[in-house]
C-alpha positions as CSV (number, residue, x, y, z in Angstrom):
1,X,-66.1,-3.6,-13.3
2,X,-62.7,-1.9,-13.8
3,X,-60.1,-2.6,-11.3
4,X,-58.5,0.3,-9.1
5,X,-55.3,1.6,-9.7
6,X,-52.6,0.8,-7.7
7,X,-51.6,4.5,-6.1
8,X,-48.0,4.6,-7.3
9,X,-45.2,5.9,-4.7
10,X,-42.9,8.5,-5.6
11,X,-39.5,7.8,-5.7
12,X,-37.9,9.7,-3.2
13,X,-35.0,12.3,-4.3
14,X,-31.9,12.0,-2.8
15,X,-31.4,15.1,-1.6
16,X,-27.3,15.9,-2.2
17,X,-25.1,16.0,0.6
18,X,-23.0,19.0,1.7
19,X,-20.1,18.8,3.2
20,X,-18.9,21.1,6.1
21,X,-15.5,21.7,5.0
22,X,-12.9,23.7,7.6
23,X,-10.6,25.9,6.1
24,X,-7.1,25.1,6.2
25,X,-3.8,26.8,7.6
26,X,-1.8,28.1,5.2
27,X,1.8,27.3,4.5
28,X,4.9,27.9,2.1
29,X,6.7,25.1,0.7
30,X,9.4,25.0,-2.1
31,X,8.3,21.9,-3.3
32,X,6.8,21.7,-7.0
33,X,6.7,17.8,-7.5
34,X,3.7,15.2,-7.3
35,X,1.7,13.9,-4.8
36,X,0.3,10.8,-4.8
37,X,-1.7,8.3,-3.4
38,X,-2.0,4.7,-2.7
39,X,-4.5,2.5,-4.4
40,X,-8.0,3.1,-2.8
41,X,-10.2,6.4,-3.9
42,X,-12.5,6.5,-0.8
43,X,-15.2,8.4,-3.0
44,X,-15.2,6.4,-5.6
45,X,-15.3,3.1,-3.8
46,X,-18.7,4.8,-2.1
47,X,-19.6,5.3,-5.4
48,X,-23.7,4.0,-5.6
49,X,-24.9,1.8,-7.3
50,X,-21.7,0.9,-8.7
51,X,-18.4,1.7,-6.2
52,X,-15.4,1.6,-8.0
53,X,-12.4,-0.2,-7.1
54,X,-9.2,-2.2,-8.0
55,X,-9.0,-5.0,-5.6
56,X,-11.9,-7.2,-5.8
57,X,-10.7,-10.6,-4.9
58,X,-11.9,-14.1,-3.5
59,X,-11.6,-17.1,-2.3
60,X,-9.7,-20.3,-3.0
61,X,-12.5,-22.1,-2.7
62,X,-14.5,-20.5,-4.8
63,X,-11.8,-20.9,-7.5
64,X,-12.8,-24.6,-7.0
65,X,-16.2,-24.5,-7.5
66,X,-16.3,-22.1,-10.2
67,X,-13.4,-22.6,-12.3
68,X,-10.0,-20.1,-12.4
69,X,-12.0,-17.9,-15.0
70,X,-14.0,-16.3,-12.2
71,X,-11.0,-14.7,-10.4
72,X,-9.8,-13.7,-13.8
73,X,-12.8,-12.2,-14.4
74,X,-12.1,-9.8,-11.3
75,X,-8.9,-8.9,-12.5
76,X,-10.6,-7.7,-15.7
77,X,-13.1,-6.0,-13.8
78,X,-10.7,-3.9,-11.5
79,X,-9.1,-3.1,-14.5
80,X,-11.6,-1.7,-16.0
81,X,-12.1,0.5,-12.7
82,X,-8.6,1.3,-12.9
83,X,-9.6,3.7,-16.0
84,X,-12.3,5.6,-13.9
85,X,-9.7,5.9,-11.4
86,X,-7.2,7.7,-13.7
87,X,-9.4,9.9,-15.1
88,X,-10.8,10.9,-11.5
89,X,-7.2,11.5,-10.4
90,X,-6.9,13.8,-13.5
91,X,-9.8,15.7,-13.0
92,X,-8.4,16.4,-9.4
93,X,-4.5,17.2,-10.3
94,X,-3.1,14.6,-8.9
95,X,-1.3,12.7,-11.4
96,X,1.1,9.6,-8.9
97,X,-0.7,6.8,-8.0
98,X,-0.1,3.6,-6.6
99,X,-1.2,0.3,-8.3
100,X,-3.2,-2.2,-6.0
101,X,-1.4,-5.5,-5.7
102,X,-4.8,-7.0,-5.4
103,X,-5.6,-6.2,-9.4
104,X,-5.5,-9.7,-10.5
105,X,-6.7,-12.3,-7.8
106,X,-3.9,-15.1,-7.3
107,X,-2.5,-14.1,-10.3
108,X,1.2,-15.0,-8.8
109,X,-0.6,-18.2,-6.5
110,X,2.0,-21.7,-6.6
111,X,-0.8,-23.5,-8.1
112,X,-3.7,-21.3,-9.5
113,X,-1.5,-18.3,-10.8
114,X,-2.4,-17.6,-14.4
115,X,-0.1,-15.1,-17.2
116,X,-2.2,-12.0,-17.2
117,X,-1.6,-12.2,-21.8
118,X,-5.2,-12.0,-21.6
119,X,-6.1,-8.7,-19.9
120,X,-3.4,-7.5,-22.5
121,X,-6.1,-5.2,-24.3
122,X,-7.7,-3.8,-21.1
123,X,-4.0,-3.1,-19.0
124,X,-2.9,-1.4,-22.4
125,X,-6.3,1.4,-22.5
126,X,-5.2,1.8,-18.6
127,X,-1.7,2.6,-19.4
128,X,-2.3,4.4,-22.5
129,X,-4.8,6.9,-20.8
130,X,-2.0,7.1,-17.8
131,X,0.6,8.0,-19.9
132,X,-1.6,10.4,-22.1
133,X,-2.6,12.1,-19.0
134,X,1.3,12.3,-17.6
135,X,0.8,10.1,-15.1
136,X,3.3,8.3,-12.9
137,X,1.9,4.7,-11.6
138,X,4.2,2.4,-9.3
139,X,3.0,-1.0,-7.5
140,X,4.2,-1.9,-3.6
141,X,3.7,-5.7,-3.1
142,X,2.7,-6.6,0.6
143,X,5.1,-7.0,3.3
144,X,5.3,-10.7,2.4
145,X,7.6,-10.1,-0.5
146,X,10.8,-11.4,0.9
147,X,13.7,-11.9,-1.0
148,X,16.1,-12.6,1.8
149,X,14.2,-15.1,3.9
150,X,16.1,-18.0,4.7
151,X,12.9,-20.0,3.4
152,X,13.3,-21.6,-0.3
153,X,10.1,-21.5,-0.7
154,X,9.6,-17.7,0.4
155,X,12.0,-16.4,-1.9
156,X,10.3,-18.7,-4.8
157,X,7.1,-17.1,-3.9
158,X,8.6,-13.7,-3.7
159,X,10.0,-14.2,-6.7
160,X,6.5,-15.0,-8.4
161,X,5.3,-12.1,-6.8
162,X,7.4,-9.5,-8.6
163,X,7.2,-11.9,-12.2
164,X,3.1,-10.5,-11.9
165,X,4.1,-7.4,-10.8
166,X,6.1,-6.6,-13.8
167,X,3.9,-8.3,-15.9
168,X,1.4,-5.6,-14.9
169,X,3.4,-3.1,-15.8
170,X,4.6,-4.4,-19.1
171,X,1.3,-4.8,-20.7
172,X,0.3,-1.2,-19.5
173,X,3.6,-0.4,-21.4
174,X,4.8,1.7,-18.5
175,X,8.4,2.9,-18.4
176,X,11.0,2.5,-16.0
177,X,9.5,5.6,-13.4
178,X,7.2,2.8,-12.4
179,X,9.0,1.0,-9.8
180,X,8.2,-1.8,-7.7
181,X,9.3,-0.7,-4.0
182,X,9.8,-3.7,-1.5
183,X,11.2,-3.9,1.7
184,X,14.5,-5.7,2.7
185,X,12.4,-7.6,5.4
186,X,13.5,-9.7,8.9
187,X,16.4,-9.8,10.3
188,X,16.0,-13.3,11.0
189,X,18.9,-12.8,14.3
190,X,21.9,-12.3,11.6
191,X,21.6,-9.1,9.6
192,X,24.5,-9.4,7.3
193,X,23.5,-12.8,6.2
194,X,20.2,-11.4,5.5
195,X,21.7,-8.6,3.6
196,X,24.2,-11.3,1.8
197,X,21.1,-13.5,1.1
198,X,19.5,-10.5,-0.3
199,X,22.3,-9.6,-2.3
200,X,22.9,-13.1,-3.8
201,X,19.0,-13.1,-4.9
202,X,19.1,-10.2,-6.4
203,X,21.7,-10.9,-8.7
204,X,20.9,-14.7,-9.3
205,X,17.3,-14.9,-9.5
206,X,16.0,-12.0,-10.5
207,X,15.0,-11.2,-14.4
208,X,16.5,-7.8,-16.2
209,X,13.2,-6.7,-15.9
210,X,12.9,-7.0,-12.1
211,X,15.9,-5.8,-11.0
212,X,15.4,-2.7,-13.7
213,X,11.9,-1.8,-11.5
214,X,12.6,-2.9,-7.5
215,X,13.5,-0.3,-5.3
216,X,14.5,-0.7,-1.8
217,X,12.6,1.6,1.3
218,X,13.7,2.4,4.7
219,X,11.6,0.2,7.6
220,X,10.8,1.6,10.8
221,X,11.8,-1.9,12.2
222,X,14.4,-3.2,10.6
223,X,16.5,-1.4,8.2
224,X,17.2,2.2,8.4
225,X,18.4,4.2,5.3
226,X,22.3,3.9,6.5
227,X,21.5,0.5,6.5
228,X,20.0,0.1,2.8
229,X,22.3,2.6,1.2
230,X,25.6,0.3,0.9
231,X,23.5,-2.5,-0.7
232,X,21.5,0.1,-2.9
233,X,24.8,1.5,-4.6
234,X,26.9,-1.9,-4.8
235,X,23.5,-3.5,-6.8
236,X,22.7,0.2,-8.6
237,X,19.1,0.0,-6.8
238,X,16.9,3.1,-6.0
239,X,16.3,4.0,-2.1
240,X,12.8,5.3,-1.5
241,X,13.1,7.5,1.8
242,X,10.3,7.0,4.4
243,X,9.9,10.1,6.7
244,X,7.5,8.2,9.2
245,X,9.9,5.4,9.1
246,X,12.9,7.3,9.6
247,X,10.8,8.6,12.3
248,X,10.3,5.8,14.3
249,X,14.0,4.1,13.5
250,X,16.7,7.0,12.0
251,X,19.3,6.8,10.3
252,X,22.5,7.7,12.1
253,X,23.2,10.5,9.0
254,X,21.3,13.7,9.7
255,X,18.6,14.7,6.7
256,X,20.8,17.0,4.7
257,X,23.8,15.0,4.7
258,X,21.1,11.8,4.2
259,X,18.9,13.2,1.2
260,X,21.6,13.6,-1.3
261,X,23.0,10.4,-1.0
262,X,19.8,8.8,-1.9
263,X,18.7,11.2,-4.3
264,X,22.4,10.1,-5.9
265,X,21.2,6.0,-5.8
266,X,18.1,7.7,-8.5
267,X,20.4,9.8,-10.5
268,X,22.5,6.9,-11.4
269,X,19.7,5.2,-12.9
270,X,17.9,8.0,-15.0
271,X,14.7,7.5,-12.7
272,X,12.9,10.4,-11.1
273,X,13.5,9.8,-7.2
274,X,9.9,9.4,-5.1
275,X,9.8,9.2,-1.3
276,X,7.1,8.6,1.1
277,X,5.6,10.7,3.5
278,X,2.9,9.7,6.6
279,X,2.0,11.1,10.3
280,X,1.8,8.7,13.1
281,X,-2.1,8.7,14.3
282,X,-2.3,11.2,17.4
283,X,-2.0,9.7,21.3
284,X,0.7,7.0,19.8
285,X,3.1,6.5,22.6
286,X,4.6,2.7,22.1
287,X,6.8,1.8,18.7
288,X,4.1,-0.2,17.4
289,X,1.4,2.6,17.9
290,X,3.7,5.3,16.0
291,X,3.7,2.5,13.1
292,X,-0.1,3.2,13.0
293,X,-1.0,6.0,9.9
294,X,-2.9,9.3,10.9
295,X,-5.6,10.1,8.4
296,X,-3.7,13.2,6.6
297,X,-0.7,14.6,6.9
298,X,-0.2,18.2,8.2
299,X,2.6,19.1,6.8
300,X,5.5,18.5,4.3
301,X,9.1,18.3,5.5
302,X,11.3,21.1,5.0
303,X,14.2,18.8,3.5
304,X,11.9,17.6,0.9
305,X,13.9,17.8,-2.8
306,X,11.8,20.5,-4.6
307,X,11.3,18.1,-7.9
308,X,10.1,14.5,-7.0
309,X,7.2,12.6,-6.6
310,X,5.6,12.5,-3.1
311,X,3.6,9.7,-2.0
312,X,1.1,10.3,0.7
313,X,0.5,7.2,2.9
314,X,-2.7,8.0,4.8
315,X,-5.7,6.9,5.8
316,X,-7.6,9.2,3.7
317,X,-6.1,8.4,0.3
318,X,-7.1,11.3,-2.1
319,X,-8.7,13.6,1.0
320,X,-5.2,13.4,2.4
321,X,-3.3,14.8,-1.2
322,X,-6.2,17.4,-1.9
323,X,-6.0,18.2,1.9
324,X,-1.8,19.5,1.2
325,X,-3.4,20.9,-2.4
326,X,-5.2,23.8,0.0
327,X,-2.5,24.0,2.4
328,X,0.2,24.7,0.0
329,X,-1.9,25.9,-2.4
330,X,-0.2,23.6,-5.2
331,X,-3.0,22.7,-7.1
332,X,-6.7,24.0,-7.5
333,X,-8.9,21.6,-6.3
334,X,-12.5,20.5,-6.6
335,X,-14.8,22.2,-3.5
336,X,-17.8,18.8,-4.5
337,X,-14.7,16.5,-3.8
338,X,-13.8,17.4,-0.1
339,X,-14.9,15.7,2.4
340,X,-14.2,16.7,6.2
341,X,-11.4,14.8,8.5
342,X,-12.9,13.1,11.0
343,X,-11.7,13.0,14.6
344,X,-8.9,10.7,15.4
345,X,-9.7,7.4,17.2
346,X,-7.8,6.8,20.5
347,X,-6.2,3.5,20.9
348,X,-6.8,0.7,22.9
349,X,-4.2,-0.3,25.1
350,X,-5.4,-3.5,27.4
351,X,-2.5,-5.8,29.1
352,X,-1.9,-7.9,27.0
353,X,-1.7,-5.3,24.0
354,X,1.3,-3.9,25.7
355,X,2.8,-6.6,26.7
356,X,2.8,-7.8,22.2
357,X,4.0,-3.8,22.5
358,X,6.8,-4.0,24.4
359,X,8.2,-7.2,23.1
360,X,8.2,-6.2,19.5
361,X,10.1,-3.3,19.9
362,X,12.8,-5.1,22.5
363,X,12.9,-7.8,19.5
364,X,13.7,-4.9,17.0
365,X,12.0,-7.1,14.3
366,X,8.9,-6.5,12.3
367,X,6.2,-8.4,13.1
368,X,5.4,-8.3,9.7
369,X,2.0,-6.1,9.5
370,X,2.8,-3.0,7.9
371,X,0.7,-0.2,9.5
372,X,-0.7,1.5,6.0
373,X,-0.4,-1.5,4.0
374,X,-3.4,-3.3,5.7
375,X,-4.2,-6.9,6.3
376,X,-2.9,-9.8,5.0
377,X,-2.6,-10.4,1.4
378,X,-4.4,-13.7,0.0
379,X,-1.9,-14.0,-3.5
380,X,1.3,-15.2,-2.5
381,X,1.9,-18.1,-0.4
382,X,4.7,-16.4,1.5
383,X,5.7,-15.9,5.3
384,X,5.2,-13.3,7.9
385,X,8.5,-11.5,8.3
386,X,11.3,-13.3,10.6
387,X,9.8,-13.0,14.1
388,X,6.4,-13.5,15.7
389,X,4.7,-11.7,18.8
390,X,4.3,-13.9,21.4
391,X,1.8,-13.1,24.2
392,X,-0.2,-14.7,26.5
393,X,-3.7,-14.4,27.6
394,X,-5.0,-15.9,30.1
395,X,-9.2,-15.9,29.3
396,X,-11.3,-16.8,26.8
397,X,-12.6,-13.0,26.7
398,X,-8.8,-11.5,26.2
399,X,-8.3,-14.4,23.9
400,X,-11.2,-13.3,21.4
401,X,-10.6,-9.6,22.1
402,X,-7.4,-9.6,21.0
403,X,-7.3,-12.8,18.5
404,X,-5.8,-9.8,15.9
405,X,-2.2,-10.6,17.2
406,X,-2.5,-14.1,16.1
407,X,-3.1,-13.1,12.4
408,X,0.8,-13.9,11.2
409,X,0.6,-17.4,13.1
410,X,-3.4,-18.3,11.3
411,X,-1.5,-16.4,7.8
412,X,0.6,-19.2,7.7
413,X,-1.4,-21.8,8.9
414,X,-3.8,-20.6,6.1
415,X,-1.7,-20.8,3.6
416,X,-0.5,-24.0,4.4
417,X,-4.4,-25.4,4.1
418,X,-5.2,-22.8,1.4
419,X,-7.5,-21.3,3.4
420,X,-6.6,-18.0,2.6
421,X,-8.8,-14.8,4.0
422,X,-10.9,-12.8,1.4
423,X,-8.9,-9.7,1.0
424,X,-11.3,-7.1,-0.9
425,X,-9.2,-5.0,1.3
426,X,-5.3,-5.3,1.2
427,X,-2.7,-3.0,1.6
428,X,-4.9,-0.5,-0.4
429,X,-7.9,-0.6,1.7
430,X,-7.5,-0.3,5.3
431,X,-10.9,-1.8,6.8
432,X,-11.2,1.5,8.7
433,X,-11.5,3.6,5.6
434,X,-13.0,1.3,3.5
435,X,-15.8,0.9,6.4
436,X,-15.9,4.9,6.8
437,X,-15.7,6.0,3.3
438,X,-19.2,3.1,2.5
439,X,-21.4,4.6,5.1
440,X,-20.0,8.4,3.7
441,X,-18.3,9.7,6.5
């Protein structure tokens, strides 16, 4: 007797999703440079089946159980993704894009780092189809990246940080438009020793090939552009000029006296000049809250130089660039490639929040986590920056709700066990984003 067949179920049809998308207010500019963004495509790491990315990363530990080639085999993997990326960003116009620091897991690592000579052919095709295309790529290691710490074993780690860095860049072939921008760092309660420390590094430890890609930005912390530009025409390095920073700490030099000088500090060097551009989330009242990045930007500065490339650090990544596109008007863009902003998240402000609040900003240090740049980054085994927020709570609820302000103190304490965090989400995927753009918001 023949056997019944199975009733088969029809595969259900994702229907395609449309997008309400508002219009924009429309604005003049004089501008006719790039604008950029940083790392993370938020549609293309929602991407199904297969999200693409460049910062797939791991543990450690699981470089111990299954040999060094596995995190290797990331690196070639993101690379790969890199060239999707590119030819998205082309697609779209925008053609300035930031490098994850997360490409090749522990890459620059004290003991598991490992010469990236054999992702030679696969960084290559990425830079080739870059530079084909006209594009300008640059890398910003984390916050760790200090040169004048005080700490030998800091400034060694630093130090290994921007040898992968530049070999990154040399095996894409890239020229010297793609910097490496790093911050100056802590103050570490003597500023001109820092700056001397600094100064000394630079010009003793460094390789020509370092010191030809580093440029210097503006903290909203720390150092202000007044207080960069001495040091960046004595060593002939390139000032990147942060308008949220300047923001938060300015410079005592008004904008048009300011600009020049540092478009000067590029000039010098043959390098087209780039700057930085953010908006502080909305409801930030405290320093550390107008650290935090809004998801777009809503407008672009009147001082801005007409010719140089923009980067836009926002939440939003590529929304946030095609987002000033149909403002301005300065590029067409693609109508299945907008997605809608989504409402802005109030913050949280408990006792003990204001309290880490208050005594950051009466230290005038940087506690060391870098608003856009993210979490903590698993590579290098490198400190926090010079001071720590101390609070105190006094339950075990306050302590677990707001454990986040121990992160610098369990960084280091992690390092020192190599017990490093998984970072699939660094200074190029805020977990906010990365959490909003996977369930398609």
């Amino acid at each position: 007797m023949p056997q019944p067949q199975k009733k088969r179920r029809r595969k259900k049809v994702a229907e395609p999703v449309v997008y309400d998308i508002a219009p924009v207010e429309q604005k003049t500019t004089t501008f006719k440079g790039r604008l950029g963004y940083a790392c993370l495509n938020t549609i293309l790491r929602a991407q199904k089946p297969e999200p693409v990315f460049c910062s797939r990363t791991c543990r450690l530990e699981t470089i111990r159980k299954n040999d060094l080639q596995f995190a290797k085999d990331l690196g070639l993997q993101n690379c790969r993704d890199l060239l999707k990326i590119i030819e998205w960003n082309e697609v779209n116009k925008i053609r300035f894009f930031r490098l994850s620091s997360e490409m090749f897991p522990f890459a620059s690592h004290g003991k598991h780092g490992y010469s990236l000579e054999y992702a030679a052919a696969e960084l290559k095709a990425a830079g080739d189809l870059a530079k084909s295309y006209g594009h300008r790529l640059t890398t910003h290691p984390g916050q760790f990246t200090q040169l004048a710490s005080p700490k030998e074993d800091v400034v060694t780690a630093s130090v290994r940080e921007l040898e992968y860095h530049c070999q990154m860049m040399h095996y894409m072939g890239l020229d010297k438009d793609s910097v490496i921008i790093i911050h100056m760092g802590g103050v570490y309660g003597d500023k001109p020793g820092t700056l001397d420390r600094f100064r000394d590094t630079f010009r003793t430890r460094l390789t020509d090939d370092m010191r030809a890609r580093i440029v210097l930005e503006n903290d909203e912390m720390c150092y202000n552009a007044d207080e960069l530009l001495p040091v960046c025409d004595e060593l002939g390095i390139p000032l990147v000029f942060d308008y949220h920073h300047n923001w938060i700490y300015p410079s005592v030099k008004p904008l048009p006296e300011l600009l020049p000088l540092i478009s000067a500090t590029w000039e010098r060097r043959g390098i087209r000049q780039k700057q930085h551009l953010s908006s502080p989330r909305p409801g930030a009242e405290t320093v550390m809250e107008k650290r935090a990045h809004a998801d777009r930007c809503d407008a672009l500065p009147d001082e801005l130089p007409v010719d140089m490339d923009l980067m836009i650090e926002a939440k939003d990544k590529e929304q946030a660039v095609l987002h000033l596109y149909r403002m301005y008007n300065l590029e067409p863009v693609v109508h299945a490639n907008l997605r809608p902003e989504k409402p802005p998240k109030p913050f949280v402000r408990s006792k003990a929040r204001i309290a880490a609040d208050a005594a950051a900003a009466a230290d005038g240090e940087d506690p060391g986590l870098d608003a856009d740049l993210g979490t903590v980054d698993a590579r290098p085994a490198v400190e926090p920056d010079a001071t720590e927020v101390a609070i105190t709570v006094s339950t075990p609820i306050e302590r677990k709700k707001h454990r986040g302000h121990g992160k610098m103190k369990a960084r280091a304490a992690m390092q020192e066990e190599s017990l490093d965090p998984v970072v699939g989400a660094a200074e190029d995927e805020d977990p906010e984003v990365l959490d909003a753009a996977v369930r398609g918001e």
